[in-house]
N, C-alpha and C positions, 0 to 999 in steps of 0.2 A: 504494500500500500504506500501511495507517498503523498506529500504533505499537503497536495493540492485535492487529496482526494475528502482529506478531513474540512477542507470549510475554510482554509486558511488564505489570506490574500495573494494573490501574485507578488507582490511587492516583497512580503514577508516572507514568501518561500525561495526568492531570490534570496535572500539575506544567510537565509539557513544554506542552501546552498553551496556562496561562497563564505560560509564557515567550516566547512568540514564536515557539517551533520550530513550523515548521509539518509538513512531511513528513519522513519519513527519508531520509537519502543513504544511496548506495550502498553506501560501507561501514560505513552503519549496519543497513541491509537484511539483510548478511552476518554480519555480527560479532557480534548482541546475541542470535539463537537460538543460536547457537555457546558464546556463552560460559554462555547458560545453559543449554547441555545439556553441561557439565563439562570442553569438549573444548580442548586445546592448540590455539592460533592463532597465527599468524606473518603478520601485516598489513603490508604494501608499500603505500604511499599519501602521497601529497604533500600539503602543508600546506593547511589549507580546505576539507578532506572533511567535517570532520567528528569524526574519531579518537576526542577526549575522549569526547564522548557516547556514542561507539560501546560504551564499556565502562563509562561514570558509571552509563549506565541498568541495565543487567543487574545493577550490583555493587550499587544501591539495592535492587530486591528481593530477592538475596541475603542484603544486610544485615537487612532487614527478617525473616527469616523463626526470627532470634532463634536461629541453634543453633549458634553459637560459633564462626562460618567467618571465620578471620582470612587479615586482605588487607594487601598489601605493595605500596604502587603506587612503584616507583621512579621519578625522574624526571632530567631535564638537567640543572638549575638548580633554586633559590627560586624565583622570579619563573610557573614551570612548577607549582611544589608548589603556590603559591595562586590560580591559577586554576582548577587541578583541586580544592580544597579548597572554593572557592565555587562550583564547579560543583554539587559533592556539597551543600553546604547549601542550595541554591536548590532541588533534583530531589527532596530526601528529605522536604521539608516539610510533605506529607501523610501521613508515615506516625509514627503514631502514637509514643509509648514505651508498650514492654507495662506498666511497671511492677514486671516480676520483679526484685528482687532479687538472684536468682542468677546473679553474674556470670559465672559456668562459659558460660550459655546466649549472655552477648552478644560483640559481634564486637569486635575492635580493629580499627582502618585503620590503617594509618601511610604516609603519604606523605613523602619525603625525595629529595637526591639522595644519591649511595651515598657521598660525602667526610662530609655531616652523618650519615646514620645508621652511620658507622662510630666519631664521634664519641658518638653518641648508646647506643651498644653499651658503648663502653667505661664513659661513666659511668653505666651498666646503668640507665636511663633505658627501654628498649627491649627486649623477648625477641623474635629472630626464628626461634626453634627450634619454633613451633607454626602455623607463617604454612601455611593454606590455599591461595591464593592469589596467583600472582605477576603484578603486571603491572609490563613495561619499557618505559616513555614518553618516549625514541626512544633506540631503543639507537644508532643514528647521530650523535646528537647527545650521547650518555654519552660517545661515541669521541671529538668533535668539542670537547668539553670535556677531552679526556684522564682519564676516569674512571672507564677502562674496568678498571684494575688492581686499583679499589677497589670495583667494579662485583663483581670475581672474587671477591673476601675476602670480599662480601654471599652472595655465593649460595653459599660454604661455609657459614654459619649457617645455611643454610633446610633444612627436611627434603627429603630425595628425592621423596616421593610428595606431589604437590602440582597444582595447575592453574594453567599457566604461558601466559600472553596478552604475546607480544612485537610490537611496532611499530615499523617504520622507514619514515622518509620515500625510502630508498634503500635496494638490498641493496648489500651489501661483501663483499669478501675479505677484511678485518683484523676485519668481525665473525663471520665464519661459526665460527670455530671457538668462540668462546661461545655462538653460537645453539646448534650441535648438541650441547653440555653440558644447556642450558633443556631445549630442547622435543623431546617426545616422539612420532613422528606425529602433525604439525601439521597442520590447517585448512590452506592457507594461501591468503591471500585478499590479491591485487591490484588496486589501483584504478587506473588507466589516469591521465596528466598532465590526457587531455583532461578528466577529469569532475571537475576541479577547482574548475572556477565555480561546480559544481551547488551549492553549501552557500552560495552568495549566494540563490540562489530561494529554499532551502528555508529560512535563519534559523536555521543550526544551530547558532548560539552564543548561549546564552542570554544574558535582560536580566538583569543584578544587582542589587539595592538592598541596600548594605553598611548603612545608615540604622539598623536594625534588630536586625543581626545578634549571635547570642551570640559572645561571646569564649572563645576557648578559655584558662584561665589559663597549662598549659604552656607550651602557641603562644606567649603572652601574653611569658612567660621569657624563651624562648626566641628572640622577636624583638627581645628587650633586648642579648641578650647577642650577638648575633652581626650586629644593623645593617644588614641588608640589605635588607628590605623595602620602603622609600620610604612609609610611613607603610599600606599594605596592609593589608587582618585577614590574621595569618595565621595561619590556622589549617592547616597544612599537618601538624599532625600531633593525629591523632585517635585517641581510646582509647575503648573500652567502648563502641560506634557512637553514641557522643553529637554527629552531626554536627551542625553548626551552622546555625540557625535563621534565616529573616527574619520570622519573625512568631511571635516569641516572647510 
């Protein structure tokens, strides 16, 4: 099957292309017509599926389609926020800026783990009171980091009616009972331990060339003042879908 067969833009399956991905895994097979046909997901799958891509790609055309659908990708860690952050600027790099103006019509991203963007709340830096979109990247590992308390305080800001795509490399019993707060009749879509190697055939992590890339100034701040990154772009938090670029 290939990537144009799941739903996904011309544009964006150029990108994947020349990245080196060659086919879709499994739970990319699964996940990317799901999440673009609006539906709740709850993804079980171990590490080297695949996962990021699974939702980078749908949430690029989404973005792309300019009418104000804000995303909210929660994550474990930094180190999580900017791989998924150059995931996004390597994928979106053929699609165009329309040039409107009106900001009403473009998207914000914000990617964080839920301790920064609680920080990021307070010094109102961040609205998550219009967030279209939620994705939890790995709520096993929010648990495994302990943050999951502050995980809770995030998802009191979000609105009720919303499209909620959660991921864990395991299920649990200390996270069920926030799962069944999130998601509403889920998808849900298991990847089996064995087909974990399949994302070594397939090249499901794209090539990056940082060499290029715009800087986001927020990001820019923001990785001043908090030290973590190890000299990384990070751009792990995006506003007004101005994702970032390699071939500016």
């Amino acid at each position: 099957m290939d990537f144009l067969d799941l739903g996904l833009s011309e544009k964006t399956v150029q990108a994947i292309k020349e990245s080196g991905i060659v086919n879709p895994t499994t739970v990319q097979i699964d996940v990317i017509p799901a999440i673009l046909e609006g539906k709740d997901i709850f993804t079980i799958a171990p590490g080297g599926c695949g996962k990021t891509i699974s939702y980078v790609l749908p949430l690029i055309d989404i973005i792309s389609r300019n009418d104000g659908t804000n995303i909210l990708i929660m994550t474990s860690d930094a180190k999580k926020s900017v791989f998924i952050s150059d995931t996004l600027a390597l994928l979106n790099r053929f699609h165009e800026e329309t040039g409107d103006d009106n900001s009403e019509n473009e998207a914000d991203v914000i990617i964080g783990s839920p301790d920064l963007l609680l920080e990021l709340v307070d010094e109102k830096s961040i609205d998550l009171s219009k967030i279209n979109i939620l994705v939890v990247d790995d709520i096993n590992l929010i648990k495994k980091n302990k943050q999951i308390a502050n995980m809770e305080k995030i998802l009191e800001m979000l609105p009720a009616e919303k499209q909620n795509i959660v991921y864990t490399n395991r299920r649990s019993r200390e996270t069920q009972d926030i799962l069944d707060k999130i998601l509403k009749s889920p998808q849900e879509i298991k990847v089996d331990k064995t087909k974990e190697d399949e994302a070594e055939g397939a090249s499901s992590t794209p090539k990056y060339d940082r060499s290029d890339a715009k800087i986001d100034n927020e990001a820019a701040t923001l990785v001043k003042k908090y030290n973590t990154f190890n000299g990384h772009t990070p751009n792990f938090l995006l506003h007004q879908g101005v994702l970032a670029s390699d071939d500016e």
